[in-house]
Every structure is written in C-alpha cells, then in structure tokens.
N, C-alpha and C positions, 0 to 999 in steps of 0.2 A: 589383350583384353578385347573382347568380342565388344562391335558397337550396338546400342539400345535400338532394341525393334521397333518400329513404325507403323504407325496407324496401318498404313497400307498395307506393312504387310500382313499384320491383324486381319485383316480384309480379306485378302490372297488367302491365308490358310485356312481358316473358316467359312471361303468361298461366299461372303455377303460385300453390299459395296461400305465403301468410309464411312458413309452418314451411317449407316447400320450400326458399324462398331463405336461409331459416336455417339449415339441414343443409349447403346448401354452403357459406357462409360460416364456418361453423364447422370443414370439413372431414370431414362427414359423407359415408358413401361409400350411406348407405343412398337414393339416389336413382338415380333414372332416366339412362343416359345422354344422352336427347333432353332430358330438363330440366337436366341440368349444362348442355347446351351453350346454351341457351335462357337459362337465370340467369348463364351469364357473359356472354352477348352481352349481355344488360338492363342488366350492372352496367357494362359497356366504355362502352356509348352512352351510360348517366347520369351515370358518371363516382363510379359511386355507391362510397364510402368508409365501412365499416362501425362503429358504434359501439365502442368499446373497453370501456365499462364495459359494456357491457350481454354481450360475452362472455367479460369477466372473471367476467361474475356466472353464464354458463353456464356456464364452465369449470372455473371456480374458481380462475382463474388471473390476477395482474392485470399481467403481462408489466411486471413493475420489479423491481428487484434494488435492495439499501441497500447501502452505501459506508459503515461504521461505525466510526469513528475517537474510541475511549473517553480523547479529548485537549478541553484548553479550544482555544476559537477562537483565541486570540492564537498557542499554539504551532503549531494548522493552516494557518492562513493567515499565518505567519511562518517556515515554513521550504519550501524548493522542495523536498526531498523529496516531501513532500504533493501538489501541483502535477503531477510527474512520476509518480507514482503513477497520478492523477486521469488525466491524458491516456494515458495507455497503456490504463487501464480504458474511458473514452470511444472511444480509437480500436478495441478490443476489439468494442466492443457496437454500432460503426457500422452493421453488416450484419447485423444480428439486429434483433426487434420489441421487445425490450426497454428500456427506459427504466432512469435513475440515480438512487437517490432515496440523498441525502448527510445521514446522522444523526451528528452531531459532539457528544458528549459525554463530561466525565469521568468523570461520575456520572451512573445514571440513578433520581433520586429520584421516588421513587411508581411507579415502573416505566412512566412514561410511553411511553420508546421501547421499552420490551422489548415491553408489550401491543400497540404498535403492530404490531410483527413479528409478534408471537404470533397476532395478528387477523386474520393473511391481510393486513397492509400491503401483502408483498411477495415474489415465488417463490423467493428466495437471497440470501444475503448473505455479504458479505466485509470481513474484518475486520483492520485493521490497527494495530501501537501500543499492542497491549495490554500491561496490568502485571499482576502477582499481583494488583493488589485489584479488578480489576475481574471480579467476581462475576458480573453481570447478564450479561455475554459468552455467559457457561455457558447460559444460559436462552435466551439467542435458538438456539444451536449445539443446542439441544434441540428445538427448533419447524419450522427450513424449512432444506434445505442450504447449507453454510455453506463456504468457502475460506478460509483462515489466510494472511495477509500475512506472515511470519516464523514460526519455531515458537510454538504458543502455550504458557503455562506451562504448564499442566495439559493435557499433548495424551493424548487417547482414541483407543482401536482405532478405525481405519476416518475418524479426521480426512484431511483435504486440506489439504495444507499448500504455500506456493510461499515459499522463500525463497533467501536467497544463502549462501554459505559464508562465514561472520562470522569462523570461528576462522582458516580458512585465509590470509580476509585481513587481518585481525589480525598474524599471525603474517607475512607478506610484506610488511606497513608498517615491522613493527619490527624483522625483519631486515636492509632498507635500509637504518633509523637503523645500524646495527650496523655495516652495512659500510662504512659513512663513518666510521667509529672514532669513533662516540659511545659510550660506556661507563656512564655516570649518565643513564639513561630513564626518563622519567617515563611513566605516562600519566592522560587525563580520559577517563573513559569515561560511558555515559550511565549512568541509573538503573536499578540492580542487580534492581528490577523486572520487568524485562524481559527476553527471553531475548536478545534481539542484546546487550545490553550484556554478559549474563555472559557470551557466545561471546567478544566481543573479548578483552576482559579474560585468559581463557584463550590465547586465541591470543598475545597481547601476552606474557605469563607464559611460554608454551611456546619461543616464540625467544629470549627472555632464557635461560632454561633451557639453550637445545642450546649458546649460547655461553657457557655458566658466568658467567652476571651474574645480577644481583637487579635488580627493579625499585626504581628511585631512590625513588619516590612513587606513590601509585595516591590518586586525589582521583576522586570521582565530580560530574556535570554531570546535566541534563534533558535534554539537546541544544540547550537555547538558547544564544544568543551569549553573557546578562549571566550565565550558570553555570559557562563556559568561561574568563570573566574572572575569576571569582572564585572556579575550581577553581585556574585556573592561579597565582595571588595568595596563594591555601593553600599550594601545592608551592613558590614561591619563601621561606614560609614558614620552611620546613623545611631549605633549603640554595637552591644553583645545580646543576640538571639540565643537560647538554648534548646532551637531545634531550626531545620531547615528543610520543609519538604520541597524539591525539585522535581522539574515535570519532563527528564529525561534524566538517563543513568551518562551521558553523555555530558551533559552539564553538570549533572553531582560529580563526575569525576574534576571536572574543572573547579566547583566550588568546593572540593578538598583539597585538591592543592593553594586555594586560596586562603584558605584556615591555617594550612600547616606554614605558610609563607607568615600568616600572623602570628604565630606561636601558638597555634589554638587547638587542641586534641577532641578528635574525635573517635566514639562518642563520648568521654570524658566532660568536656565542656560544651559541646553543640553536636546532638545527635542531629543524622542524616538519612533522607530516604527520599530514591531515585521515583524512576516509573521506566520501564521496560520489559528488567531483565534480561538486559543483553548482552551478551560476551563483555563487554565494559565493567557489566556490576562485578563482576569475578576479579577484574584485573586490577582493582582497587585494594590499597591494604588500609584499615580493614576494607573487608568486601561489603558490599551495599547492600543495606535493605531496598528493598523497591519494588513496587508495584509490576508483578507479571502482565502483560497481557499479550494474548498468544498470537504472535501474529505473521508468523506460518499458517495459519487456520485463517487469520486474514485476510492472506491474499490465497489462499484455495479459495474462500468462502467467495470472494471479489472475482474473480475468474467462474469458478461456476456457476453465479449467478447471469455470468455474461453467456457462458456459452449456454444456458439455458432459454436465454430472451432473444442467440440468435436461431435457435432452432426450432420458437415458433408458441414458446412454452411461458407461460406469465408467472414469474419466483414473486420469492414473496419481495412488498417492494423495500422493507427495513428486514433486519437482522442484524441483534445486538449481541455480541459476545462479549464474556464474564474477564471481569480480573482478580488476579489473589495476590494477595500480602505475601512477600517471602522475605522471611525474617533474617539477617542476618548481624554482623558486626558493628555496622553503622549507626545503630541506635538501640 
C-alpha cells in the first residue's frame, strides 16, 4: 500500500510553496487563480487527503458535534427510542464533514465531559433526556451551539428546541381509552423530571377533563420496562382501572406483564396504550396500541438544525412534530 501524499509534496508538484497549498485547502480565496488550478490538479493526481487535525487546529474547528444523553448506559442502550434518535442524527450528518462523538452520562462528576466540550472537544451539541438536576447541561449550552431534543426544563431566549407535541398526544391516547367506554384510567408516566413526562400527564389530565372523569391513578415510571411493572403493581394497589394509558411502549410492556402476573386480561379487563411505537409495541402479545411519534425525523430534524446554526444560518428556533394513534390489540 502506497503511503498518503503530503502537503509538501502537493507543493513540489504544482510547483507553489506549503502555505499556497494550505490557503486552498483551507478555502482561502487569497490565491492565485493559476495556482488554485495547479493545487487542485496536484492534489487529483496524488489523490492527496488533507489532515483533519491539523485544520481543526487552523480553524479552530474540529468538524464533530456530541450526542449528550444525561442517562446511565443500561437505560440508553435498553430502549429503541435512543437507537432511532441515533440513526436519524447519523443519517442527518451523512452529507456533511462532521463526525458524532456520543457522551452518555447521568452525572458529570468533576466536570469531565462538561470541560471536554468546554475545550473545543467539539462545534455543537445536542442534547436529549434531560431532567431538572441535571445542572452541567446548562454549562455546556453556555460554551458551543446547542439543539434541545424536547423542551428543556429551564429553556432561555434564543434556545433551539426540536420536539414533538407530548400534550396533544397524550390527550388523543386517552381520548381513545374514553371512546371505547373505559371510565376508571389510570396512567404511568415517566419522571416528573422531565418535561415530556409533565406534557403527558397534562394532556392525559386534559381529556379526562373535557369528558368529566378524574384520573383513576397517576403512578409515575423512568420509562424502563421493570418501573412500568411496578408503577402498574402500585395502581392495581389502589383498586382495578379499565384503562391504562402509558407514556412509553417500554413500560406498557412492563405494565402487561404485571396485569397478566394479576390474572388480568388484556384488553378484556384493562385496555392499554403505550407512546412510541417502537420495536417493543410489536413484541407484546397482544401488540400495543400507542401513540407514534416519529423520531427518526427527530433526530434528522435535531442535527440539521445544528448543522445549519453552525454554518452561519439562523433555523427556525422551535419545531414541532406530529404524532398518530396506531390502533392495535391492546385496547
């Protein structure tokens, strides 16, 4: 294998000196047009491939963005939300020179990843799954341009924010239960931490409301499976619900094995309805009704808004995307 050509020799065969071939490489327009045409023919025939760190370190720029998910690994790499995030942000960034760099923590003690970011790690980030305590958020959202995976708690003039309408489909999961004449609705929603949980939970609230019902239970989850079993385990506590709208398909998989551990058939006796739509609702028998919301278009939508704010371009600073009922078994 031939070794990678060198600036120099870029130089040598186009007959101009380094800084020459460095000005166009970099995009510098202060040259010559007989030596633009002379440094790109040198670099065609070498086949020559420019170092990356060395015009991060001209430019000040090191073309990667972070992926910051203030979550423990077991809950990122244990629910396909994350996944489908992931690949919509990847197919995002395919056509751009930018690179993904994935900092997964709950905590960042001693400020490890904050001064990472803060360092010039990286031109942008995006952040997803945050709760009120996580503090250090604030401090990267202070350092390099930043995109909001959902609203975040504490949002600032001039944030960029990409999420979905949480109350609306809240509110058109548990209108469904309603019109199947369930009257005693419970719901598991995630950790009141966070703003998608309080959106459901309002919207779940709001449709009980416009039909003059009370919510049967309200038990809050993490959005894992084993807090969905043991939200729903709480609420059969307290009586027998004959509905349960759940604010991930991650936890209704959990709060149906906690039904069928009671003797309790669904939807027979307590019709069910997730929020996702994620590889989970399919793998349930029956399969789940649950609130879509698309979020592959998510994180495209979260990524190009970033690579648009770093190229100099002002997106819009919200953008709501739609969810839909998809009707299944469960209810």
């Amino acid at each position: 294998m031939s070794s990678r050509a060198t600036i120099e020799e870029v130089a040598s065969a186009a007959g101009v000196s380094r800084s020459t071939v460095s000005r166009v490489v970099n995009g510098s327009t202060a040259v010559s047009p007989e030596a633009l045409e002379s440094v790109k023919r040198a670099i065609e025939e070498l086949s020559y491939v420019p170092n990356r760190a060395a015009r991060s370190l001209a430019s000040r720029q090191t073309h990667a963005i972070a992926l910051i998910v203030p979550e423990d690994t077991t809950r990122f790499f244990g629910d396909p939300f994350f996944a489908s995030i992931v690949a919509g942000i990847t197919g995002a960034l395919r056509g751009s020179d930018y690179l993904l760099n994935l900092l997964i923590a709950s905590d960042d003690p001693g400020d490890k990843m904050t001064s990472f970011v803060r360092n010039g790690g990286v031109d942008g980030a995006l952040i997803v799954s945050h709760h009120t305590s996580d503090a250090f958020i604030d401090r990267v959202a202070d350092a390099v341009p930043v995109v909001w995976g959902g609203r975040p708690v504490r949002i600032r003039e001039g944030d960029y924010v990409v999420d979905v309408d949480n109350v609306a489909g809240a509110r058109t999961a548990t209108r469904h239960l309603i019109e199947t004449g369930r009257t005693r609705i419970a719901t598991i929603s995630g950790p009141m931490t966070m703003v998608s949980s309080v959106d459901r939970v309002q919207g779940f609230r709001g449709a009980l409301a416009d039909a003059g019902l009370s919510p049967f239970a309200e038990e809050a989850g993490d959005y894992s499976e084993a807090s969905g079993a043991d939200a729903a385990r709480r609420i059969l506590a307290e009586g027998r619900p004959d509905a349960i709208f759940v604010a991930s398909d991650l936890m209704a998989r959990g709060a149906l094995t906690a039904l069928r551990s009671a003797g309790i058939r669904v939807p027979e006796d307590v019709a069910l309805v997730g929020f996702d739509d994620s590889s989970v609702a399919l793998s349930t028998e029956p399969q789940l009704t649950t609130m879509r919301q698309p979020m592959y278009a998510q994180g495209e939508a979260m990524a190009g808004v970033l690579l648009s704010r770093l190229a100099g371009r002002d997106p819009a600073h919200t953008t709501i995307l739609p969810t839909e009922l998809v009707v299944r078994a469960s209810s």
